[in-house]
C-alpha positions as CSV (number, residue, x, y, z in Angstrom):
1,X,-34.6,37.5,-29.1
2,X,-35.5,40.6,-30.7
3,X,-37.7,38.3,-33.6
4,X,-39.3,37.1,-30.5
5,X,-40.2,40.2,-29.0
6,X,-41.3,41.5,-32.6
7,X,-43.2,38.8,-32.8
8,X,-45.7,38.9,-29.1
9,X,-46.1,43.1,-30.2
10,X,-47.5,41.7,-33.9
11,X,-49.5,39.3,-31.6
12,X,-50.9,42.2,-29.8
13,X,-51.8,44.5,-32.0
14,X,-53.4,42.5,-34.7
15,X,-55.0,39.1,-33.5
16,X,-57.7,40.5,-31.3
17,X,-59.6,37.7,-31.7
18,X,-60.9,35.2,-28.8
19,X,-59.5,31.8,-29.1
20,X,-61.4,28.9,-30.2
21,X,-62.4,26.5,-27.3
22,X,-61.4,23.0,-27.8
23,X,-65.0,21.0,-27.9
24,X,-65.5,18.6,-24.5
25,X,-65.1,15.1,-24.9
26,X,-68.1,13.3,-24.3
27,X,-69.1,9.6,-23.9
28,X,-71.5,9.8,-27.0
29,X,-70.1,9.0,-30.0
30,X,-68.9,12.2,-32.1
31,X,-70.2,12.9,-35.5
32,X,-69.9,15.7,-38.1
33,X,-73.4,16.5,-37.7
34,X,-73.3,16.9,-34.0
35,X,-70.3,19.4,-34.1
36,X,-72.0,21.4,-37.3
37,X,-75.0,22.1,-35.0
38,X,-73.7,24.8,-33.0
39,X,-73.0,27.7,-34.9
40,X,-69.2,28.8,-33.7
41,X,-68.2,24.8,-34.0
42,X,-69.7,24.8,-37.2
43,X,-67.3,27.8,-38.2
44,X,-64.3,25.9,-37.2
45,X,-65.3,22.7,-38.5
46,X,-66.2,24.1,-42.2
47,X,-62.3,25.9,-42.3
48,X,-60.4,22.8,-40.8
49,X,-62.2,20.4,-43.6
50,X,-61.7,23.1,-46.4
51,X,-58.0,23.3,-45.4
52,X,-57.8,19.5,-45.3
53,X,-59.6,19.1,-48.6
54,X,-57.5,21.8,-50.3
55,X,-54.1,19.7,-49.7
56,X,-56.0,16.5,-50.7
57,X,-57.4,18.0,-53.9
58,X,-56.4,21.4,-54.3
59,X,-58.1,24.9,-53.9
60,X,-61.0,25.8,-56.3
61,X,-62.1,29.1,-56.2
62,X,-65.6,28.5,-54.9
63,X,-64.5,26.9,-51.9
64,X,-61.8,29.6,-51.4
65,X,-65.0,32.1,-51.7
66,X,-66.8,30.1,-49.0
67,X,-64.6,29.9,-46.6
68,X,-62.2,33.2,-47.2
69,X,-63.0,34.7,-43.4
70,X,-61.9,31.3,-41.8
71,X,-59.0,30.5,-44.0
72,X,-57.7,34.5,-43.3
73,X,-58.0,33.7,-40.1
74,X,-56.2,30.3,-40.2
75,X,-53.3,32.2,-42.3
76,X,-52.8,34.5,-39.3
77,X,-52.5,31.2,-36.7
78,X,-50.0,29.9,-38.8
79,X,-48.2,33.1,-39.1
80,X,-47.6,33.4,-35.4
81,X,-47.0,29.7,-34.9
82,X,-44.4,30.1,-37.6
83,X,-42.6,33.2,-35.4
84,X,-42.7,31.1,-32.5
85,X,-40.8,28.0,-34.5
86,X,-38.0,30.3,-35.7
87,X,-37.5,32.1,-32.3
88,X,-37.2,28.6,-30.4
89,X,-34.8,27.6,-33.0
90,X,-32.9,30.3,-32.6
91,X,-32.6,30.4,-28.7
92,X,-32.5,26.4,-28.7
93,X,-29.5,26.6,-30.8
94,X,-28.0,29.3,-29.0
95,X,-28.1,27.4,-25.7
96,X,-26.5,24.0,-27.6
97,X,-23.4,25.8,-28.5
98,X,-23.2,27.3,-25.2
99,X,-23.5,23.9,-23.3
100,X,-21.1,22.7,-25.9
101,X,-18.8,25.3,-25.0
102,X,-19.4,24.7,-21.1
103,X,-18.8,20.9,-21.5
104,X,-15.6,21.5,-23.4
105,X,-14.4,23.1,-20.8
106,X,-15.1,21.1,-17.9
107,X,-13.7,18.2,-19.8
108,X,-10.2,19.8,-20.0
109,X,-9.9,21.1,-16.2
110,X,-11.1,17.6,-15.3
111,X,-8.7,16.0,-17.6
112,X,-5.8,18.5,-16.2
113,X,-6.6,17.7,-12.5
114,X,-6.4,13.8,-13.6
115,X,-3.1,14.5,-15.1
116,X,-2.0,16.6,-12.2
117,X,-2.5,13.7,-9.9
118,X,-0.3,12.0,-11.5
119,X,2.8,14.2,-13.0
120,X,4.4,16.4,-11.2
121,X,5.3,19.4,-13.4
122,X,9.0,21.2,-12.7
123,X,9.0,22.8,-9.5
124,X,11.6,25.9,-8.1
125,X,12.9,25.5,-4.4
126,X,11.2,29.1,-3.0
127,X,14.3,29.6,-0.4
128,X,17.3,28.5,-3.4
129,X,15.4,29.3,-6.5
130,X,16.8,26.2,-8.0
131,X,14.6,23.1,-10.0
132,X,14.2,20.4,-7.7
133,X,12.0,17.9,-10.2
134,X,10.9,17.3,-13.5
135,X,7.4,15.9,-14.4
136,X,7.0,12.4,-15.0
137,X,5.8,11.2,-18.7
138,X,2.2,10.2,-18.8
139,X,2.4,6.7,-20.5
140,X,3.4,5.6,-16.8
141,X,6.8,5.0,-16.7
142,X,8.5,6.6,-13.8
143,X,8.6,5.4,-10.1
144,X,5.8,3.9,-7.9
145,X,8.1,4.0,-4.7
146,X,10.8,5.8,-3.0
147,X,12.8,4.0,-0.4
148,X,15.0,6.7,1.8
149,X,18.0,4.7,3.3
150,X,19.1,1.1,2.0
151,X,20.7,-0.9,5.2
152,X,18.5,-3.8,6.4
153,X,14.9,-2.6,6.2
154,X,16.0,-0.6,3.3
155,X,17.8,-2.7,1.2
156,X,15.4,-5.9,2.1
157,X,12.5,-3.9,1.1
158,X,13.7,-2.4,-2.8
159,X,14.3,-6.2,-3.3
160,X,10.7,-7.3,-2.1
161,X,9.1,-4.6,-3.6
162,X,10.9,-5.0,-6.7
163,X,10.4,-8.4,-6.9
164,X,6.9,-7.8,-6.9
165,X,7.1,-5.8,-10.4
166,X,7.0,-2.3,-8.6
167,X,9.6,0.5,-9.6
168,X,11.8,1.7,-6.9
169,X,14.1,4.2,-6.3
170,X,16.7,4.2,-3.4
171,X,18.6,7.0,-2.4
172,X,21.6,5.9,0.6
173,X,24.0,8.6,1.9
174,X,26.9,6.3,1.5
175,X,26.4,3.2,-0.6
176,X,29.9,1.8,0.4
177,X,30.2,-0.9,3.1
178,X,29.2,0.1,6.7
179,X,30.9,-0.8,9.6
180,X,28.8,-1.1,12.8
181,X,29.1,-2.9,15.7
182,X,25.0,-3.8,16.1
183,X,23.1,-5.5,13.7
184,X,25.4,-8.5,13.9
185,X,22.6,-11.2,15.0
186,X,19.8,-12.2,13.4
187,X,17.0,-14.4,15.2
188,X,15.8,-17.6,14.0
189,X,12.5,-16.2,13.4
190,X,14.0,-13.2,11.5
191,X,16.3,-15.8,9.4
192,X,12.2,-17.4,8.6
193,X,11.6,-13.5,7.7
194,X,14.5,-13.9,5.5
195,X,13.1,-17.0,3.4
196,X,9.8,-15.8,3.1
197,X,11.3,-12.5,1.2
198,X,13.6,-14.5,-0.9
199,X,16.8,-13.7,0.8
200,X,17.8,-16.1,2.5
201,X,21.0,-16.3,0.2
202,X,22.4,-13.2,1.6
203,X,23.9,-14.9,4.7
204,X,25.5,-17.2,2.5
205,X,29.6,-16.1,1.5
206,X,29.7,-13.4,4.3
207,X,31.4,-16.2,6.9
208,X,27.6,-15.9,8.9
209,X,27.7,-18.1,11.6
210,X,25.3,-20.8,12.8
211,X,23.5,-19.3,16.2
212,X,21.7,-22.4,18.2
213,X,20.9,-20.4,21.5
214,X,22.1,-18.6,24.9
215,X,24.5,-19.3,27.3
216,X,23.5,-17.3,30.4
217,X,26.0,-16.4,33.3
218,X,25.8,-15.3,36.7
219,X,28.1,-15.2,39.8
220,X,29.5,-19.0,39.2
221,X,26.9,-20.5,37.4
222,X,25.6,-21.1,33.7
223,X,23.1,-22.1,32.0
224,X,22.5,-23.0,28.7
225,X,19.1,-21.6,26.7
226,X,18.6,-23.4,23.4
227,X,16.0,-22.1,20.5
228,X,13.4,-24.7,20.0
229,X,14.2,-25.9,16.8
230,X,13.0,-29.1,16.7
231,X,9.8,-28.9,14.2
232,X,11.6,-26.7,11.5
233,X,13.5,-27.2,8.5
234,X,17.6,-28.0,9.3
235,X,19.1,-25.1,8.4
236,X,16.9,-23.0,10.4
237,X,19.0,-21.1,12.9
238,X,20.1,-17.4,14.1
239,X,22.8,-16.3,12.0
240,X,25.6,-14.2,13.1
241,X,28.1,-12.2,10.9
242,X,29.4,-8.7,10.3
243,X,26.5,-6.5,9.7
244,X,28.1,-4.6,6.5
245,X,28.5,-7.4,4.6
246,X,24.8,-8.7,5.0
247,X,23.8,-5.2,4.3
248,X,26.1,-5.0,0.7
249,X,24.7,-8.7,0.1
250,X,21.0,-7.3,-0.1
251,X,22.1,-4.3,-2.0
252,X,23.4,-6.7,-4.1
253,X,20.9,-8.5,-5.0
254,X,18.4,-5.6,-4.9
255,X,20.3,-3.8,-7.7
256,X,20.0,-7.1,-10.1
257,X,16.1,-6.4,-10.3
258,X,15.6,-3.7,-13.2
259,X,13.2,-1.6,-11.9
260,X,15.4,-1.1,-8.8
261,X,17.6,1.9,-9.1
262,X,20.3,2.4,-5.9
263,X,21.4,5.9,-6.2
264,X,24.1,7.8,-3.5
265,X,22.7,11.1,-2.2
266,X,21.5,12.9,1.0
267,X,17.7,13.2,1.2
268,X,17.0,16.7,3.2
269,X,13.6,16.7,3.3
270,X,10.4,15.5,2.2
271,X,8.1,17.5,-0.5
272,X,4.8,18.1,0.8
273,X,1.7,19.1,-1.3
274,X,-1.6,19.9,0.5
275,X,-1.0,17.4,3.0
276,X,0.1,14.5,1.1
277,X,3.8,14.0,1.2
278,X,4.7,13.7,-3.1
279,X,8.7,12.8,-2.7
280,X,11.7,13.9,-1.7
281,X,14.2,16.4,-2.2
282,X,18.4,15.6,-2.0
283,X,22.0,15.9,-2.8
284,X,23.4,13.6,-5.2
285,X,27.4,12.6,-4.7
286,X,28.2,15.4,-7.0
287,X,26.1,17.7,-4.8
288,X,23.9,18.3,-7.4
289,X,20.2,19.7,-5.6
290,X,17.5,17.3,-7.2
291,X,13.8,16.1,-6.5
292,X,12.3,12.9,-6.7
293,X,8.6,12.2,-7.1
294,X,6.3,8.9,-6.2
295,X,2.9,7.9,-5.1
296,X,4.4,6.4,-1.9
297,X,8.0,7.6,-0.2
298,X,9.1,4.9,3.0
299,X,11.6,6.6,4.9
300,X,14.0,4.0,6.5
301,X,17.0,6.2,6.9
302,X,18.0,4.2,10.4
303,X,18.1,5.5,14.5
304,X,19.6,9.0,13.0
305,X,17.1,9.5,10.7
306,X,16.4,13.4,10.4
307,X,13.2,13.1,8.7
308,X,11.1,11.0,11.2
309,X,10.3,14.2,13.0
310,X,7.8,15.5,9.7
311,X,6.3,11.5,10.4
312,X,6.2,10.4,14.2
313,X,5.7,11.9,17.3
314,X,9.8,10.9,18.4
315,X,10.4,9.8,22.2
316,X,14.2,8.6,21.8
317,X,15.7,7.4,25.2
318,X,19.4,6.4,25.9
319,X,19.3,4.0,28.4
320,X,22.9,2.8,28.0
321,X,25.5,2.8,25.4
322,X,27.5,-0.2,24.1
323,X,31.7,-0.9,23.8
324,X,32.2,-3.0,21.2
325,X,35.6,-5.0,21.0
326,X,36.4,-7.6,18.2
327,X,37.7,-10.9,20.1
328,X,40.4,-12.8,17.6
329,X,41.4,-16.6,17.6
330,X,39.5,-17.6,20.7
331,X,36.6,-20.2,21.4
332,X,33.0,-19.5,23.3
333,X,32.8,-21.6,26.1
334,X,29.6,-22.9,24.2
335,X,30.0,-23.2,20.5
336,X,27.2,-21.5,18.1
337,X,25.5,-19.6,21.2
338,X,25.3,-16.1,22.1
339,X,26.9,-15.6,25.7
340,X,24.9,-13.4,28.1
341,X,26.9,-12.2,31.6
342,X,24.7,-10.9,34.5
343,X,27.1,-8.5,35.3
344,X,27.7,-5.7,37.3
345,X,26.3,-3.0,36.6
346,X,24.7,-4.3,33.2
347,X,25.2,-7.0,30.9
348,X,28.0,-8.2,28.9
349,X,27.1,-9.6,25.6
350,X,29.5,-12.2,23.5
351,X,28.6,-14.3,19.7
352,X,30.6,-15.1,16.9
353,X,30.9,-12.5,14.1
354,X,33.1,-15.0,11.7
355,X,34.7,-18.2,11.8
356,X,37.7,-16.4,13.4
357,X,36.0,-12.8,15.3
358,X,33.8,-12.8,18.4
359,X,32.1,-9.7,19.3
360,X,32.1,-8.2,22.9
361,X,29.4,-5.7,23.9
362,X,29.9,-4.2,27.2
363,X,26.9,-2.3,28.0
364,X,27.3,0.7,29.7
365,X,24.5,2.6,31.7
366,X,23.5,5.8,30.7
367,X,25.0,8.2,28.0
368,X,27.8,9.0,29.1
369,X,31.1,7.1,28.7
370,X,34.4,7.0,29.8
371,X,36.8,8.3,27.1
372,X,38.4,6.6,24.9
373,X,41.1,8.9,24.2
374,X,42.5,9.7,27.5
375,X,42.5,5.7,28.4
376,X,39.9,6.3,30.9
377,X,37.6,4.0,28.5
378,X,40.8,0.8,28.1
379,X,41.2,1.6,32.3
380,X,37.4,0.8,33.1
381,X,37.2,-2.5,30.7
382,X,40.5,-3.9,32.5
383,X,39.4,-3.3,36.3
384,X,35.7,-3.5,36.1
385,X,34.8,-5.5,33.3
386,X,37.6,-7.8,32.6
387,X,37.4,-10.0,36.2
388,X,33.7,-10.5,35.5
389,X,34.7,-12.4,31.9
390,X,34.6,-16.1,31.9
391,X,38.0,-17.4,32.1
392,X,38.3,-19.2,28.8
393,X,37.7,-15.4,27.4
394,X,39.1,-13.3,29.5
395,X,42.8,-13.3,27.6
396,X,41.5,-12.9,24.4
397,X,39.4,-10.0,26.0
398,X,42.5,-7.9,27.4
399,X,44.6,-8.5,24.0
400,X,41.3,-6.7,22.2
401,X,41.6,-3.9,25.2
402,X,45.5,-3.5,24.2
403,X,44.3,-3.6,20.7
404,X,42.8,-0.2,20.8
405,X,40.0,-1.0,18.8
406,X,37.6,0.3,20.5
407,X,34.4,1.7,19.6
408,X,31.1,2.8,21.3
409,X,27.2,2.8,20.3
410,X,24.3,4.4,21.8
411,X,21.4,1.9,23.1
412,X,18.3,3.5,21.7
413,X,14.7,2.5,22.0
414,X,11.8,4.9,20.8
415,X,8.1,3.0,20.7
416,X,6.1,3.5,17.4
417,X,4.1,6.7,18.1
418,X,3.2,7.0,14.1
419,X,0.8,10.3,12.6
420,X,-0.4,8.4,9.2
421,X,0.4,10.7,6.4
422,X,-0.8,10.4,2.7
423,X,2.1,9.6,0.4
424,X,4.7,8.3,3.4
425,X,5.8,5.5,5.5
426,X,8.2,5.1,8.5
427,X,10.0,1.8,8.6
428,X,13.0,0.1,10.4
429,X,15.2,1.9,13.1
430,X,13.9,5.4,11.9
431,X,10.0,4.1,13.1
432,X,10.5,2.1,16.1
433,X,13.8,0.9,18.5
434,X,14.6,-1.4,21.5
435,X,17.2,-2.2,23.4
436,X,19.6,-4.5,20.9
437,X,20.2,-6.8,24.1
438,X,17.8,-9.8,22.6
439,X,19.0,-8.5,19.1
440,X,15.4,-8.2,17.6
441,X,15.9,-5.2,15.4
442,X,16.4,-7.0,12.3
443,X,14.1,-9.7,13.1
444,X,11.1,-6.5,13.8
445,X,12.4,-4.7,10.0
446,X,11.8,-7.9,8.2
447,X,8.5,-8.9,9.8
448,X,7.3,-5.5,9.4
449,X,8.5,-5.7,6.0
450,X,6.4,-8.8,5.0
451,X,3.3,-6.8,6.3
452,X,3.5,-4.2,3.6
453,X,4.8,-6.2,1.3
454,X,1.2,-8.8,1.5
455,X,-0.6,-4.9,1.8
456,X,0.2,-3.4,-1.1
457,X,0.2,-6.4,-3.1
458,X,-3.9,-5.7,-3.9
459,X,-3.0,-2.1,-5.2
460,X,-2.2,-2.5,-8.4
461,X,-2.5,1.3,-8.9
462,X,-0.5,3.2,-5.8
463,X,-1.5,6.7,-7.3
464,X,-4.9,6.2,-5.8
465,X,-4.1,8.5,-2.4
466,X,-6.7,7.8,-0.3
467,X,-7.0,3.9,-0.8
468,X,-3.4,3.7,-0.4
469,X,-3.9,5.7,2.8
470,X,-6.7,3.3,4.3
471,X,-4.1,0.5,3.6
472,X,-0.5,2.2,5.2
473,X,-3.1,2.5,8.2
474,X,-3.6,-1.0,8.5
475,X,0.0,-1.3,8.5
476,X,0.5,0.0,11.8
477,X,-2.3,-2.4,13.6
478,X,-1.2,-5.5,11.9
479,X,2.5,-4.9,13.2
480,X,2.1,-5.0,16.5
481,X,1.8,-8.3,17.5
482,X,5.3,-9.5,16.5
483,X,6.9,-6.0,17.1
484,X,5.4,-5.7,20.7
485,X,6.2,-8.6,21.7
486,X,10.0,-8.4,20.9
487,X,10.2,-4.8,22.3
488,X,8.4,-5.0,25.2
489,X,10.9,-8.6,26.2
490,X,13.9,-6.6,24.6
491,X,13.1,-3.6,27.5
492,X,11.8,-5.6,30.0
493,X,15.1,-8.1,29.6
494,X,17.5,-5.2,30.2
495,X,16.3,-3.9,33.5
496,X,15.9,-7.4,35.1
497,X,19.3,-8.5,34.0
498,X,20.9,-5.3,35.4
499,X,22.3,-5.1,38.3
500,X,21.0,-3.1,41.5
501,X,21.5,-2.4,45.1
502,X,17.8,-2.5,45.5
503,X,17.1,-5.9,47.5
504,X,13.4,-6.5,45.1
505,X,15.6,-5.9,42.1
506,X,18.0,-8.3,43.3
507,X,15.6,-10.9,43.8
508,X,13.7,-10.5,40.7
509,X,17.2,-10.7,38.9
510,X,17.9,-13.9,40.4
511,X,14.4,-15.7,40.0
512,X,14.5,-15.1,36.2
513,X,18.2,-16.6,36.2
514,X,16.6,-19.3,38.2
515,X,13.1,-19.9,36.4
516,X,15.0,-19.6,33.2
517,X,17.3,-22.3,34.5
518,X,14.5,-25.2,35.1
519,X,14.7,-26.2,31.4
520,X,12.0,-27.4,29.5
521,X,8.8,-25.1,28.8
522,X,10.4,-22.6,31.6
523,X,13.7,-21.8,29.0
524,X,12.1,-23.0,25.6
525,X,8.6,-20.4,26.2
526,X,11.1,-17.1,27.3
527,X,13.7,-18.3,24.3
528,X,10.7,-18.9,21.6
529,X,9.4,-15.1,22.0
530,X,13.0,-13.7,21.9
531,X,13.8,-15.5,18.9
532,X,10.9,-14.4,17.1
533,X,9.3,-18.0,16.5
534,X,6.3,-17.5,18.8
535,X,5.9,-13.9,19.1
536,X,2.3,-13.7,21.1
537,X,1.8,-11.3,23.8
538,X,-0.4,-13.6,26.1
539,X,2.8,-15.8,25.7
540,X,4.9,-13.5,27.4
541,X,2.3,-11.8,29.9
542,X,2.3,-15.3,30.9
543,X,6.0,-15.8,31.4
544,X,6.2,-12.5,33.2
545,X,4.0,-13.8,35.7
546,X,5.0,-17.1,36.4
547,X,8.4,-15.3,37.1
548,X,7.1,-13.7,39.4
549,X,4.9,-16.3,40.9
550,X,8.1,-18.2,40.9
551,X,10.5,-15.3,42.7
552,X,7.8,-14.9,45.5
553,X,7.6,-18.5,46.3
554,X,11.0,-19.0,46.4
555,X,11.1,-15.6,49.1
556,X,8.4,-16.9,50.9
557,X,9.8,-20.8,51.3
558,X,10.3,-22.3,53.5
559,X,9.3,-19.7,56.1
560,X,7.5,-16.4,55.4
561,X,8.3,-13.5,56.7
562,X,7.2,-9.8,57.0
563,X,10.2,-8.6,55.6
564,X,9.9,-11.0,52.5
565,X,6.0,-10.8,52.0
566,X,7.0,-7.1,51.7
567,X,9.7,-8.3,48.9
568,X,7.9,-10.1,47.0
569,X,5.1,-7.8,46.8
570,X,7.3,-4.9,45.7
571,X,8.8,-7.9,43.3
572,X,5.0,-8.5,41.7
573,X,5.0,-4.3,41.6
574,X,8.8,-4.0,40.1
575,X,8.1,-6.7,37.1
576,X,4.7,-5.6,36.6
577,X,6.0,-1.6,36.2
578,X,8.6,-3.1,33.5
579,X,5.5,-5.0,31.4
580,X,3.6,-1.3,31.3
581,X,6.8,0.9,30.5
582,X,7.8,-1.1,27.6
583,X,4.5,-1.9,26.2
């Protein structure tokens, strides 16, 4: 800059003289003679040919003589063209290094920021001070998904997603075998579930049994409610067993994959970064304080799960609890169907659990139940429950009472109220509940798992946030037809089949037992959505109301009445009220 400036002052001060115009450009041709004519053209035209006959031929001294004025002149031009060539240079180099310098940099934040999407670098708790992570090596190994809980849903969906070449991590509080007393049934259409993931061979060596259908029951009557079968493969069926063995089955085979890793530890709470969640933080078994990082963390931690709150908007409600007793060495009245007993005040639920175990569910209104320890519990199922038993059961029943072995399970149901979140999925009991009357849990996990499963199969790359956020989107609309369906009966179910001293109730109550006793497409449409093998909501919308249609008629026959006309349109109101509060 300061050759420059020397330059323009050197300018100034000695080349004072006017600048030659350029001559115009005319339409006649252009000769020498024509620009010699005029005298200050003729100038510039003598010293441009001397100059180009000089490097041609070399300067001779006349022609230096001649032409000395103009050539001094021309030696000046150059001289100041010359300045101007080594100051543009100069400032044009100057600016290349510095946009060198300025790309360089860009390059390595943009290359860090890539790298930070990625790898998460060792992070410090702020409360316990201590290292809950470690960054994950760049070459890609690592995990692509976290799976928080591993019973059905869980367990089911490290296998899938596993078997699909993606690298999970499960983290279960206690990997030993559970012991529950729901979960025991699994629809035919769940069981369909079950093939289409490739695990069909878990109910196999766990003494599952064979379920064909109901058997319903009500004051001195019985009907029996088969599962329309008829256009699928033979060993289609609902299967029956003990709910921790099918649960260690599909660990099992989950932990035979080799990108699956099962690990035992006590996930306290998710790890959040700008919004998006990036893992999870737990215990190990050793109590050891540790985080775990992936693109994509599914929470299936079951109906206790502490973590939902960070996902869902929760609305738990206990309608009823269930007592579960473990019947020995005694046969169903029908063999290979659940039993259902209209009782009083709720239903009483009977299947086989093993070749030699039937499981009673006495379902008990609201959340609060006798206890156990004081024999207030053993009094209530003798008096109150054991007269409304069928008689081929009701033995085998009082022995289990005497037993002692009795335990008790709160009825949850919570609808699916998600708030999408980047980086994080709610799946299984921890997302969405019903009442486990129809036993569709299971059948729900699996189909929900079959949805993600045919989602993310696209995504070859899960790091890719908001892609993978469009997609976990789409996971909640597709769900719904199967899952509303089998929630909305599930609820629905339970209040019709419980009793009431309401005389609209009562009729209701009995025109389902009724409508559901007629056979053909009246039993066969009700029992395909409960099973899960036509799970349409027109379907049942439909059923609903040809109850309905069915309960007034049958108030109204053969003579109407005030009285009943006001029945049966408080009937219409009652059913109609359980469709909208379940839905």
């Amino acid at each position: 800059m300061p050759l420059l400036s020397l330059t323009l002052t050197t300018i100034n001060l000695q080349y004072k003289a006017a600048p030659v115009p350029f001559p115009t450009i005319s339409s006649k041709p252009t000769t020498c003679q024509s620009l010699s004519s005029k005298p200050r053209l003729r100038k510039l035209f003598k010293t441009t040919s001397s100059f180009r006959f000089s490097k041609t031929q070399g300067l001779s001294a006349s022609l230096l003589a001649n032409s000395a004025s103009g050539f001094h002149r021309f030696k000046e031009m150059v001289m100041v063209f010359d300045s101007y060539i080594v100051g543009t240079f100069l400032v044009s180099l100057l600016g290349f290094v510095f946009l060198f310098i300025l790309r360089h940099n860009n390059n390595s934040r943009k290359k860090k920021i890539e790298k930070g999407s990625r790898d998460f670098k060792i992070q410090t708790d702020a409360v316990s001070g201590t290292e809950i992570g470690e960054c994950l090596p760049e070459n890609g190994s690592g995990t692509d998904v976290i799976i928080v809980g591993a019973g059905v849903a869980g367990a089911a969906l490290a296998y899938t997603l596993g078997k699909d070449g993606r690298r999970v991590h499960v983290i279960e509080r206690d990997l030993t075998e559970p012991d529950r007393i729901v979960g025991e049934l699994l629809q035919p259409g769940g069981y369909l579930k079950l093939v289409e993931l490739g695990l069909e061979d878990c109910v196999e060596e766990i003494d599952a049994q064979r379920v064909l259908g109901y058997a319903l029951f009500k004051d001195e009557r019985n009907t029996k409610l088969s599962y329309p079968l008829e256009k699928f493969h033979a060993d289609v069926a609902g299967r029956s067993f003990h709910n921790g063995r099918f649960i260690q089955r599909m660990r099992e085979k989950a932990s035979t994959l080799p990108n699956v890793r099962l690990e035992q530890g006590t996930v306290t709470s998710l790890l959040e970064e700008n919004g998006t969640i990036r893992g999870v933080q737990y215990k190990t078994k050793d109590g050891q304080e540790l985080g775990a990082y992936a693109p994509l963390t599914i929470v299936c931690d079951g109906c206790f799960s502490n973590l939902r709150r960070s996902l869902c908007n929760p609305k738990v409600d206990v309608p009823s609890c269930f007592v579960g007793l473990v019947l020995e060495n005694c046969e169903l009245p029908f063999s290979n169907h659940g039993h259902v007993i209209l009782g009083d005040p709720s239903p009483i639920l009977f299947y086989p659990i093993s070749s030699t175990e039937v499981r009673c569910l006495v379902d008990v209104p609201g959340q609060k139940v006798p206890s156990i320890a004081n024999g207030e519990m053993a009094n209530y199922l003798k008096t109150m429950v054991a007269p409304q038993v069928p008689p081929e059961l009701r033995d085998a029943f009082i022995a289990a009472v005497n037993k002692g072995n009795i335990r008790t399970m709160p009825n949850r149901s919570m609808p699916a109220d998600p708030h999408p979140t980047p980086g994080a999925l709610l799946m299984g009991d921890a997302f969405n509940m019903r009442h486990p009357l129809t036993g569709g849990g299971m059948t729900v996990a699996l189909s929900d798992i079959v949805v993600l499963r045919d989602l993310l199969r696209p995504l070859h790359d899960l790091h890719d946030a908001a892609c993978l956020t469009k997609y976990l989107e789409s996971f909640y609309t597709l769900r719904k037809p199967v899952a509303s369906t089998i929630n909305t009966l599930a609820g629905a179910l339970y209040k019709v089949f419980s009793a009431s001293p309401d005389q609209a109730r009562k009729e209701m109550r009995q025109a389902c037992f009724d409508y559901l006793s007629l056979g053909g497409i009246f039993s066969t449409g009700p029992v395909a959505l409960l099973s899960g093998l036509n799970p349409r909501p027109l379907s049942l919308v439909l059923h609903f109301f040809a109850v309905a249609i069915y309960g007034v008629g049958r108030l109204l026959l053969p003579f109407p009445s005030l009285r009943r006309m006001w029945i049966g349109a408080r009937l219409i109101s009652e059913l109609g009220s359980h469709i909208y509060s379940t839905c």
